[in-house]
C-alpha positions in Angstrom: 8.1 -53.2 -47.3 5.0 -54.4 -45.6 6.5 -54.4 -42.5 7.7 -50.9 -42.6 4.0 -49.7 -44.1 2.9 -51.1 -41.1 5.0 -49.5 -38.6 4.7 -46.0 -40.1 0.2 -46.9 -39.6 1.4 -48.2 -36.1 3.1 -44.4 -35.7 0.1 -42.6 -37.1 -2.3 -44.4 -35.4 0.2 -43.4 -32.0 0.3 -39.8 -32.5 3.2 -40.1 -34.5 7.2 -39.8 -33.6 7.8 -38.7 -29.8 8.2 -34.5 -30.1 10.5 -33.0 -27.9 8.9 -31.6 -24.6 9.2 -27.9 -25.2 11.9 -26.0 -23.2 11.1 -24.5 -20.1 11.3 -20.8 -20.0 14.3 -19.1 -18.3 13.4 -18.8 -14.8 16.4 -16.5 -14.3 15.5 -13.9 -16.4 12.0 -13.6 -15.2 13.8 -12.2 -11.9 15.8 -9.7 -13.2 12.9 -7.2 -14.1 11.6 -7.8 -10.8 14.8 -7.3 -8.7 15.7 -4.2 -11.0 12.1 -2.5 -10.1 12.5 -3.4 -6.6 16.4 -1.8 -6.2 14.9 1.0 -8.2 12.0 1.1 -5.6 13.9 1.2 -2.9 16.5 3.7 -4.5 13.5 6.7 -5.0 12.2 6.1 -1.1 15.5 6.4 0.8 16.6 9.6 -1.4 13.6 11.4 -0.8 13.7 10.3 3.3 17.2 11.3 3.0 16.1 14.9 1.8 13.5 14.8 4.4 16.1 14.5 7.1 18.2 17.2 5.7 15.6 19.5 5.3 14.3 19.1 8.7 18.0 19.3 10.2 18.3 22.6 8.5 15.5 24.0 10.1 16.7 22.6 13.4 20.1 24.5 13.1 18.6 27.5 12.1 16.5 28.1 15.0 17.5 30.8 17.1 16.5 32.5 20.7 13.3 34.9 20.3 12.2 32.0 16.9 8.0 31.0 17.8 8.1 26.6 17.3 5.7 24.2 17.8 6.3 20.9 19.6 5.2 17.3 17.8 2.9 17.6 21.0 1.7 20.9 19.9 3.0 22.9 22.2 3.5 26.9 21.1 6.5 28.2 22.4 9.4 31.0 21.9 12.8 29.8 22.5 14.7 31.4 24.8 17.9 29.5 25.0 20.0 27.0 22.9 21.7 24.0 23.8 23.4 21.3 22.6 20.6 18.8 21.8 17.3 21.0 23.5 16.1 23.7 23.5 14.1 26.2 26.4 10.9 27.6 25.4 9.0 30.3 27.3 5.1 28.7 26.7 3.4 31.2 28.5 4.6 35.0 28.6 2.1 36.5 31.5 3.3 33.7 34.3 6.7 33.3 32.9 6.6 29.5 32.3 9.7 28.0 31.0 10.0 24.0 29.6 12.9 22.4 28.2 12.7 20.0 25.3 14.6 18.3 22.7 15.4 19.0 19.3 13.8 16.3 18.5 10.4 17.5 19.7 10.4 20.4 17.2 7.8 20.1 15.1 7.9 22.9 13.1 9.6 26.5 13.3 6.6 29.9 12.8 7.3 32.5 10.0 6.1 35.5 9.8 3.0 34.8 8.4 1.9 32.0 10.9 2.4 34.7 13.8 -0.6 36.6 12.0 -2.8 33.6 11.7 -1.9 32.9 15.4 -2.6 36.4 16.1 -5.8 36.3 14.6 -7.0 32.8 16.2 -6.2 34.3 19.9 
């Protein structure tokens, strides 16, 4: 009995009986939040560059002869003539001066009311 009072003081004076280590947490699920806001992410941005595209596609298509656009290079112009992938825009009406440039170039397509503020600036 002595011995076993002993090795219980032995045990108390040791810090007790080993614990077990606690378990590690899940490194797996950790992820899944992560992954799930990035797909998400990702998801939102091509969608709304997708409805960019469209948008500015649609405004490509409907551009017809006699339309006022602006170049990304800011070039005014009234299209006279529509091809396949350009289009020919009469830049300056008093010498006749004619360039040719892609679809692509098309910045922007003038309404009504940016024909008046154009009006106005020259």
């Amino acid at each position: 009995m002595i011995e076993h009072v002993c090795a219980y003081a032995l045990l108390a004076a040791e810090g007790g009986p080993a614990e077990a280590a606690p378990a590690a947490p899940a490194t797996g699920l950790f992820w899944v939040p992560m992954v799930l806001i990035l797909v998400v992410f990702f998801w939102f941005t091509s969608r709304s560059q997708k409805k960019r595209e469209r948008e500015r596609q649609s405004m490509l298509d409907t551009i017809n002869p006699k339309d006022k656009v602006v170049t990304i290079g800011g070039i005014h112009g009234r299209v006279l003539q529509v091809k396949d992938d350009a289009f020919v825009l009469r830049v300056d009406d008093d010498k006749d001066v004619r360039i040719s440039v892609q679809k692509s170039a098309v910045s922007r397509k003038l309404g009504d009311e940016d024909d008046e503020q154009e009006a106005e600036i020259s």
